[in-house]
VMD Tcl script that draws the C-alpha trace (Angstrom):
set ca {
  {-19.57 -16.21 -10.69}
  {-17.65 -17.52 -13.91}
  {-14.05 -18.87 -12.97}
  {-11.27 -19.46 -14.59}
  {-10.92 -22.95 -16.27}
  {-7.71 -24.55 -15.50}
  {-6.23 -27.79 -17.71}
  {-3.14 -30.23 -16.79}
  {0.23 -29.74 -18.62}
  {1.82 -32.76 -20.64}
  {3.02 -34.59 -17.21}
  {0.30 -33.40 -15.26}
  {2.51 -31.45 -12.67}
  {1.27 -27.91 -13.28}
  {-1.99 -26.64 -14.26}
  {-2.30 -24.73 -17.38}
  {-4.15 -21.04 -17.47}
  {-7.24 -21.25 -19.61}
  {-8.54 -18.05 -20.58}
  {-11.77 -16.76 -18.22}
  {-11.47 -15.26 -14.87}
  {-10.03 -16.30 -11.79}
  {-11.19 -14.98 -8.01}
  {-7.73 -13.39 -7.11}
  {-8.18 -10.46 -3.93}
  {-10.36 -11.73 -1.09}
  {-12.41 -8.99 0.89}
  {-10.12 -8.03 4.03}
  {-7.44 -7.56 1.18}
  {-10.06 -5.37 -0.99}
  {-11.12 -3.57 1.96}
  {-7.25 -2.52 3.58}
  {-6.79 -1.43 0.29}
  {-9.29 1.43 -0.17}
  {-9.25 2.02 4.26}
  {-5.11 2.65 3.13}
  {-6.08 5.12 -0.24}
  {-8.91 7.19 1.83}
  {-6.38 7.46 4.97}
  {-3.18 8.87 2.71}
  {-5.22 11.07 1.02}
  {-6.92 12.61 3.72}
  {-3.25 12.24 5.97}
  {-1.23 13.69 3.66}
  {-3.88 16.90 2.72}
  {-3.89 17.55 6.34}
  {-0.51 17.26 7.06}
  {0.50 19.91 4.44}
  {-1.86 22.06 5.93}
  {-0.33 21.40 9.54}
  {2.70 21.88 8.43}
  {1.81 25.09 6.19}
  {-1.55 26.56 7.29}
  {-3.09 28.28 4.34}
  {-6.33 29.64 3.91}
  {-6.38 30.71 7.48}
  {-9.76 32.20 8.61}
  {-10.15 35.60 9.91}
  {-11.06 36.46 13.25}
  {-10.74 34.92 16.70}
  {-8.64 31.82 16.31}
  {-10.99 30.96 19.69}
  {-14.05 30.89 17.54}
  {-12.46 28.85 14.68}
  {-10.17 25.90 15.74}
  {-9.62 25.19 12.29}
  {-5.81 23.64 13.57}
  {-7.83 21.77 16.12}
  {-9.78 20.51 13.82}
  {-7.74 19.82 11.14}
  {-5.02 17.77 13.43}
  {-8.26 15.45 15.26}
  {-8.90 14.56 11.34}
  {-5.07 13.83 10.61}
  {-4.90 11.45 13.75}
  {-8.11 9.98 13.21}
  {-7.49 9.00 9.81}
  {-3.95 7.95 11.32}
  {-5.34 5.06 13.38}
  {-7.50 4.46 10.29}
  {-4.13 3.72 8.29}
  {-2.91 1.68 10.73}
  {-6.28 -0.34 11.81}
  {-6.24 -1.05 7.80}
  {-2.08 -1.89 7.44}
  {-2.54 -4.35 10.58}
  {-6.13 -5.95 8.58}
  {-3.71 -6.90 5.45}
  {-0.87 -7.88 7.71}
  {-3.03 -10.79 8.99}
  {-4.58 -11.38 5.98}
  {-0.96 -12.40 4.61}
  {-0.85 -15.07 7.08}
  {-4.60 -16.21 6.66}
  {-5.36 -15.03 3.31}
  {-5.18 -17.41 0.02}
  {-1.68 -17.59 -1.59}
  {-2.28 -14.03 -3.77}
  {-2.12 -12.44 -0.69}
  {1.31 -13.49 0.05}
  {2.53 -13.33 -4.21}
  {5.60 -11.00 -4.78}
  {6.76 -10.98 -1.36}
  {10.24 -9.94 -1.42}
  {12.37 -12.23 -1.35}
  {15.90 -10.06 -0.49}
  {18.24 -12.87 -0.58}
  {17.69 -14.53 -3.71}
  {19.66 -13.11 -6.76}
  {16.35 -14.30 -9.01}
  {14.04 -11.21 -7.26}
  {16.23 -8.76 -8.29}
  {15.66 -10.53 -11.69}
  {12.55 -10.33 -11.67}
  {12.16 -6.89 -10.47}
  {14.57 -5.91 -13.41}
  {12.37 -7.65 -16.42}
  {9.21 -6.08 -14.71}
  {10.67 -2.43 -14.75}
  {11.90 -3.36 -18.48}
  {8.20 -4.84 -19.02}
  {6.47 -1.53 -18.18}
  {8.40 0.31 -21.17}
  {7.16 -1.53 -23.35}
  {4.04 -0.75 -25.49}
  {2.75 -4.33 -26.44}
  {0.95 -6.78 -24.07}
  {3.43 -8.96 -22.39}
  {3.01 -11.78 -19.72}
  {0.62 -10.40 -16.64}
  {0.76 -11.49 -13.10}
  {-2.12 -12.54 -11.59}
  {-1.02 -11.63 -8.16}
  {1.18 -9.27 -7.68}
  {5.01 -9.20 -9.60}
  {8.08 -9.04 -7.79}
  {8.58 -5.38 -8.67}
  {4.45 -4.54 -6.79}
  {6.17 -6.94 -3.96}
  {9.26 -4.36 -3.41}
  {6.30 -1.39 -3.44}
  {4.09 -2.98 -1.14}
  {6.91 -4.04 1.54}
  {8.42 -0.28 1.45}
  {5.15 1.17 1.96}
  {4.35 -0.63 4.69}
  {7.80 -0.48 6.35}
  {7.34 3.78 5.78}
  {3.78 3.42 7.06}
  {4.85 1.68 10.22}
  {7.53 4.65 10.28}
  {4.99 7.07 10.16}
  {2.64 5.54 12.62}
  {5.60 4.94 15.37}
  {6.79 9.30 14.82}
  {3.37 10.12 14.31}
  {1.81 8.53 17.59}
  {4.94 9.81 19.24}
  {4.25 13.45 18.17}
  {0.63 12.96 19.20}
  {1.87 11.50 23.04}
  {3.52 15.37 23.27}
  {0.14 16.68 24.21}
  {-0.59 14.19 27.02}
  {3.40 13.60 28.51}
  {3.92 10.52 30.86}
  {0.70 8.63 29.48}
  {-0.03 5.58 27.32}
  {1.37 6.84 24.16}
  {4.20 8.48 25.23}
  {5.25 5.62 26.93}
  {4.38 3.38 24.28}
  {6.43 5.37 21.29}
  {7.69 8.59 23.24}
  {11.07 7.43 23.36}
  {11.39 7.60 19.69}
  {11.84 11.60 20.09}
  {15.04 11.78 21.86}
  {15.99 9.22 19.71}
  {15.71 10.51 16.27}
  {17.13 14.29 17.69}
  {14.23 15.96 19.09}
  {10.47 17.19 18.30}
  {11.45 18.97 15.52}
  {13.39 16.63 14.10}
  {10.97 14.07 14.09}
  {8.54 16.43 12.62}
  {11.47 16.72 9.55}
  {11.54 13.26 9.29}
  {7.72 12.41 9.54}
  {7.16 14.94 6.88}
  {9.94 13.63 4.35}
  {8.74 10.06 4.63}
  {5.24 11.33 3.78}
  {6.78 12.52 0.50}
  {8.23 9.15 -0.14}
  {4.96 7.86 0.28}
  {3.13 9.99 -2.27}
  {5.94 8.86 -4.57}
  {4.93 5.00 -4.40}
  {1.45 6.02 -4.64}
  {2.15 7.97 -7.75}
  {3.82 5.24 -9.25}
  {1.24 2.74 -8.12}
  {-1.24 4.68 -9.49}
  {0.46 4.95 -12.96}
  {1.24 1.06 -13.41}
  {-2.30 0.60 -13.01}
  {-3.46 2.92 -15.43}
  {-0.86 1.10 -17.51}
  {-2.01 -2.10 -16.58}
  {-6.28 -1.04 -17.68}
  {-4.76 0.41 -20.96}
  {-2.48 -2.21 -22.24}
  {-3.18 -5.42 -19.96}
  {-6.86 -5.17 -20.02}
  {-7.11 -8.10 -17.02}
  {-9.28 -6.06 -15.14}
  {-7.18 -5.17 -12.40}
  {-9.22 -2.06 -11.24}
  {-12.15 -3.96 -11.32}
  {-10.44 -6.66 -9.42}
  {-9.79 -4.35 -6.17}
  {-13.46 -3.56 -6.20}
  {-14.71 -7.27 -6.76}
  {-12.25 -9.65 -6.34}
  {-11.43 -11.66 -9.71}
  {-9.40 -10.58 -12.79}
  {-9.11 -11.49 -16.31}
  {-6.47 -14.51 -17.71}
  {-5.26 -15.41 -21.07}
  {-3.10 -18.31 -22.07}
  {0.89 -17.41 -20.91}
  {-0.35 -15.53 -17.58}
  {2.04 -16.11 -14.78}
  {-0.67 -17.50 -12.37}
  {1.23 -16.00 -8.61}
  {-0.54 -18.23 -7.00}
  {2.40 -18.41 -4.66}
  {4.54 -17.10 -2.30}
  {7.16 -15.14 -5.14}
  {6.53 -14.70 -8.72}
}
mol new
graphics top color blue
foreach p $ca { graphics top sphere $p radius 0.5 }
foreach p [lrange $ca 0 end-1] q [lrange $ca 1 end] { graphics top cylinder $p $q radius 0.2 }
display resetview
């Protein structure tokens, strides 16, 4: 596979971006990735349809089980959200250096910045600077998606423990119910954050449509195979915050 060419500045100190292509997501990052798409989809269709059962089927509900059904999918696809939000976890600690780019940095005046001149950037209809890894702005995405994914994991095995009192889960995340007001509430709440989370994924899924129409770097091929397109003036995140 062709990589990117890379060529030493005036002093030497930084490399300078050549265009080409450079290998950017590794595989356990490629693979959370589309485990975390399949499992919202799938979570969030059958979650609207636990919380509002259309399309009910006539006749003995004994002969049916559509609920039944429908709930072992939601918490099977559940632990698949989790199994994949723990695989890119690690992979931020093991992975190469655009596994860890745009991580928000909440102390520094600069990432607010930065976040500010990428929301500005994405109004804009001409091709400006592109991240190879991910911008500050994707950074701020990524870390509350995770932090409501970790939210929805903690009410949602703690709703699940209600069907089996006094064993592993409920002791594991069970105290979470009197804590946030009740069963109910925690249903409220476990519902609203999935909203949130459709809302990220709506606006993740427009920036990248912007991103194959205006940027043309590849990046949808790059969660499928790994590297992505560079020209000259490419802000190469090859680090920890860019």
């Amino acid at each position: 596979m062709a990589t990117i060419s890379q060529a030493k500045g005036a002093h030497g100190a930084h490399p300078r971006l050549i265009a080409g292509r450079k290998y950017v997501w590794e595989f356990p990052v490629r693979l959370s990735h589309w485990v975390n798409a399949i499992a919202i989809f799938v979570l969030f269709a059958t979650g609207l349809y636990i919380a509002t059962p259309v399309l009910v089927p006539v006749g003995e509900a004994s002969k049916h089980f559509v609920m039944g059904k429908v709930r072992e999918l939601h918490f099977a696809f559940g632990f698949a959200l989790l199994l994949g939000v723990a695989i890119r976890f690690y992979w931020f600690f093991v992975g190469n250096n655009y596994a860890r780019s745009g991580f928000p940095m909440f102390w520094k005046l600069s990432w607010y910045k930065a976040i500010l001149n990428q929301m500005i950037a994405y109004t804009k209809l001409e091709r400006g600077h592109v991240h190879i890894g991910h911008n500050s702005l994707a950074g701020a995405s990524y870390a509350a998606f995770f932090a409501m994914c970790g939210f929805e994991g903690l009410t949602g095995m703690a709703l699940y423990s209600e069907s089996n009192p006094g064993g592993f889960w409920d002791k594991l995340t069970g105290w979470c119910l009197p804590l946030l007001g009740g069963s109910f509430r925690v249903h409220t709440w476990h519902h609203l954050v999935a909203w949130l989370i459709m809302v990220i994924v709506l606006f993740h899924i427009y920036i990248v449509l912007y991103d194959v129409s205006l940027y043309r770097d590849g990046l949808l091929d790059s969660i499928v195979a790994g590297p992505k397109f560079v020209e000259p003036g490419d802000h190469d995140a090859d680090t920890w915050i860019s």
